[in-house]
N, C-alpha and C positions, 0 to 999 in steps of 0.2 A: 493232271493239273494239281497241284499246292495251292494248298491253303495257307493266308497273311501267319497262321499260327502257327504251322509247321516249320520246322529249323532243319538249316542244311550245313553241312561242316565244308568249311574252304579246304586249302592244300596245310594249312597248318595244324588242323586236329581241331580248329576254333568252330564252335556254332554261331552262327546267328542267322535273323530270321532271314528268310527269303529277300524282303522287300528293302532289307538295310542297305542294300548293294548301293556306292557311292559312283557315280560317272566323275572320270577325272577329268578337266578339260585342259589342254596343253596349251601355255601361253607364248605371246612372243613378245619381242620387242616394239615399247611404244615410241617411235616419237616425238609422242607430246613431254614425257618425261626429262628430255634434255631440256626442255623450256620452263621447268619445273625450277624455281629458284633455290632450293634445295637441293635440288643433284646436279645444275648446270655446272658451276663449277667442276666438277670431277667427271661424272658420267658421261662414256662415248658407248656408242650400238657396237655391240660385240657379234658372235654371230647370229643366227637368225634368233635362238630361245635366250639371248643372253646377253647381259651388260658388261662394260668395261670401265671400270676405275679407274683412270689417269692416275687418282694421287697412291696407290696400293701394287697398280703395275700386277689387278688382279680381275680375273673371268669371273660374273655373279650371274648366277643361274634365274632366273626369271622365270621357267619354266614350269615350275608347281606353284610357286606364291606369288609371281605378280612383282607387283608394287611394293609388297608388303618386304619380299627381299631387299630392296634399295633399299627401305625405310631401314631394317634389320644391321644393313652393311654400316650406315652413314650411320645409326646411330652406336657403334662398336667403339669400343675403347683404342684398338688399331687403328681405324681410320682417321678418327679422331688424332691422332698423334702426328699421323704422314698428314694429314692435312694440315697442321701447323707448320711442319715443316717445311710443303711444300709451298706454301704462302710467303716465307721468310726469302727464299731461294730465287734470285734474280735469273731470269734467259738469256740465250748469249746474247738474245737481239739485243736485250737492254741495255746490254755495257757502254754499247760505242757508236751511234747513230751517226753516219760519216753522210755530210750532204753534198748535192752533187758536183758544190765545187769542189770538197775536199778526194773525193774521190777522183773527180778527173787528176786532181796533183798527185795524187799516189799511182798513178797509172802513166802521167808523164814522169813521175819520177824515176818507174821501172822500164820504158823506154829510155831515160838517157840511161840511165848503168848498165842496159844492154847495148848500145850503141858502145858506149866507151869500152865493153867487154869482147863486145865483137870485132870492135875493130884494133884491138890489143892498145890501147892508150892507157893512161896513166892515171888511175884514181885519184891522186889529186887535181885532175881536170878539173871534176866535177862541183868544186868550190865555183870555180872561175864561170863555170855557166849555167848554175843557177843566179849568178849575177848577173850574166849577159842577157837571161830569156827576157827579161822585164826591159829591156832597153832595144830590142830587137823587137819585142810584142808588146809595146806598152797599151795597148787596150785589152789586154787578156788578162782576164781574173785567175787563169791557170798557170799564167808564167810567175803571175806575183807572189801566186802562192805556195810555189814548189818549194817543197821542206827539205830538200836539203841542204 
């Protein structure tokens, strides 16, 4: 048995005493973190020991620090930067939010140019019967509104 005074040497040639020995605990991914106002924005659960950056498109270890990594990441001069940028930077969704009557016309649209394609007619048909559908369907919001 050793004594608290007695010193013992690691695999590095290092002393210290007996009783300094540190338990390391392995962490994982919280949760509650994405609900954190501060990382929601960016932060997704990466795999079990680890977070993921959306705006850096980078793996952050959580594993020895914690929290304390997030905190480390988000307050970096890099992230900082992708994150202005990536606030600036509109999604496809945003561009063009097509509602459901506009899409049903783009969809009879590409039904008749298959029709007139299939059955070998003449592209300039297709003048003559986007006129015709609204007179043919006049209570359809889809005939009125085929853009071609």
């Amino acid at each position: 048995m050793r004594r608290e005074s007695e010193s013992q040497s690691d695999d590095s040639g290092n002393e210290r005493p007996s009783g300094s020995k540190k338990i390391k605990y392995s962490r994982k991914f919280n949760k509650k973190w994405l609900k954190n106002p501060d990382f929601s924005s960016w932060l997704e659960q990466g795999e079990e020991t680890g977070a993921y950056c959306k705006a850096c498109k980078k793996n952050i270890s959580v594993k020895t620090t914690g929290k304390q990594a997030l905190i480390r990441h988000n307050t970096s001069e890099s992230h900082k930067k992708m994150l202005k940028s990536v606030k600036g930077q509109q999604t496809l969704v945003s561009f063009k939010k097509f509602s459901n009557l506009e899409k049903s016309a783009k969809i009879s649209e590409m039904y008749l140019a298959a029709f007139v394609s299939e059955h070998n007619l003449s592209y300039n048909i297709m003048n003559h019967f986007v006129q015709l559908l609204p007179k043919i369907c006049p209570d359809s919001e889809i005939a009125r509104n085929a853009p071609l």
